[in-house]
N, C-alpha and C positions, 0 to 999 in steps of 0.2 A: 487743490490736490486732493479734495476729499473723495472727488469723481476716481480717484486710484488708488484708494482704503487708506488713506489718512484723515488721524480722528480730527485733526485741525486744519485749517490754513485760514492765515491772518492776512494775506496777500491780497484779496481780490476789497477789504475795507481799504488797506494802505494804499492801494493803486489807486482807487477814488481823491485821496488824500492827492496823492502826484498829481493827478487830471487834472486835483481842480485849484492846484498852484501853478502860480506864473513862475516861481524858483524852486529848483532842488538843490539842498544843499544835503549831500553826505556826509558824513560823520563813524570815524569809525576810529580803531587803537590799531599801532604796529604790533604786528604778533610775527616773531621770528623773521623779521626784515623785513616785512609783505602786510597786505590788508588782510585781515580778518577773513575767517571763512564765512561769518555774516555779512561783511561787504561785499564778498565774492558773491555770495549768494542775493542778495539785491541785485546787484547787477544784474545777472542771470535774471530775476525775475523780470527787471526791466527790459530786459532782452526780448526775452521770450514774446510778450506783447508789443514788442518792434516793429512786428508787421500791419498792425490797426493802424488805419488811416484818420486825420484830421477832416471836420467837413469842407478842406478845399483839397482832398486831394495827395496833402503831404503825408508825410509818417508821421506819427501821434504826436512826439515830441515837440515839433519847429514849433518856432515863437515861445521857447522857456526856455529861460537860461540853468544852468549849472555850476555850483562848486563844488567844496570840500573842505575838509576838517578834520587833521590825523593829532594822533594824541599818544604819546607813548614811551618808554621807557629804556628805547636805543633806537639808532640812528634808523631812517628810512621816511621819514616825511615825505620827501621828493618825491622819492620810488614810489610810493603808495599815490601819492598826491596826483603824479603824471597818469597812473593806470588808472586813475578813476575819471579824471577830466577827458581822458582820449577816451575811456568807452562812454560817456555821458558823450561827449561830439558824435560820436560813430553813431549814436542812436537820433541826435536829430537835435540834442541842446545846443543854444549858442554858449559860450562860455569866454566871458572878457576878459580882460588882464586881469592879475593877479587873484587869479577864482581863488587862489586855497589860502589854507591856514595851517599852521599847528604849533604843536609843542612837544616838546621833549625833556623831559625829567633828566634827573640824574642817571647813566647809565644801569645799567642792574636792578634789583628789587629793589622797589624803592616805592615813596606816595605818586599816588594818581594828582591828574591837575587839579581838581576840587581837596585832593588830602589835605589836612591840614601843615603846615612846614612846605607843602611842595614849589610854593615863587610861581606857581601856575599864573593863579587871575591876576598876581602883579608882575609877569614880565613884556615890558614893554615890547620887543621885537612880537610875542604872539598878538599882545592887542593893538599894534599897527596892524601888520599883517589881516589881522580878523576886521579891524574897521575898512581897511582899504579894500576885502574883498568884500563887505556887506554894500557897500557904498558902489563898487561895482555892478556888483549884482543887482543891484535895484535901479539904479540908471541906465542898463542896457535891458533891463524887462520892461521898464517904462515906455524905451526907443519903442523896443519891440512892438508892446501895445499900445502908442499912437500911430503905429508902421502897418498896423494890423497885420502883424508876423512877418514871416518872412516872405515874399512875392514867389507864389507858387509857380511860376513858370520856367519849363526848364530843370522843376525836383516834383513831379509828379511821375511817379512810374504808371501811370497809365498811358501819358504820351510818349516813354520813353518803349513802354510795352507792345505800344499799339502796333498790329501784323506780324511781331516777333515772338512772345511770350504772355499774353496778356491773363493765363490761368497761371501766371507764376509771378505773385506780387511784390516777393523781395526774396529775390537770390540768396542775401543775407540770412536769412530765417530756416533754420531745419529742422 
């Protein structure tokens, strides 16, 4: 963003960071029922570069998988949890069962999962939950990369392009 008089942007080292993992896991806290407007805004950033291609042809993303990690202090794990997994798939992550995680405090003001008193890193429902999605995620990125990704044929928009739109590489992108 500096190219549009912004004295910073820390996006284009973090994106290297993504490239060059086989997993994303997000991470973020329920704020007012919903993810974060820094969650929202990753995504968005992830979005945004949607439209680069892999060197076979797919969207950047195929052959890395995806979860998540909501942390917070009233209900909404799910809510958050589903809108971050569907736009991680919509971008191109595979994402296998039980991708997410979280936890939830006591309603209201109250400690974070690290606080001290908060029963965070001892309640068992989040550290199931967090081993069974680590343990997924790492067994379907594995698949993946002995699969050598996903079989581009058939998700290449160059052959879905071809004679129809081929200066317009994903509809998706505006």
């Amino acid at each position: 963003m500096r190219e549009h008089g912004w004295e910073s942007d820390e996006w284009p080292v973090l994106y290297e960071r993504v490239m060059d993992a086989d997993i994303l896991v997000l991470c973020g806290p329920i704020w007012l029922g919903d993810n974060s407007s820094v969650m929202k805004h990753v995504i968005e950033r992830l979005y945004a570069c949607s439209s680069l291609l892999n060197e076979r042809g797919q969207y950047a993303y195929y052959g890395r998988v995806g979860g998540c990690l909501i942390t917070g202090n009233e209900d909404g794990v799910k809510h958050c949890a589903m809108n971050v997994l569907y736009s991680l798939q919509h971008l191109g992550y595979t994402i296998p069962p039980q991708a997410d995680a979280g936890w939830i405090g006591e309603a209201g003001p109250g400690p974070s999962y690290l606080d001290p008193g908060s029963g965070g890193p001892e309640n068992d429902f989040t550290n199931r939950n967090s081993s069974f999605m680590t343990w997924n995620l790492m067994h379907l990125a594995a698949m993946l990369q002995r699969a050598d990704g996903i079989p581009p044929h058939g998700n290449r928009h160059t052959e879905w392009d071809a004679g129809c739109r081929p200066d317009y590489p994903n509809p998706e992108h505006r």
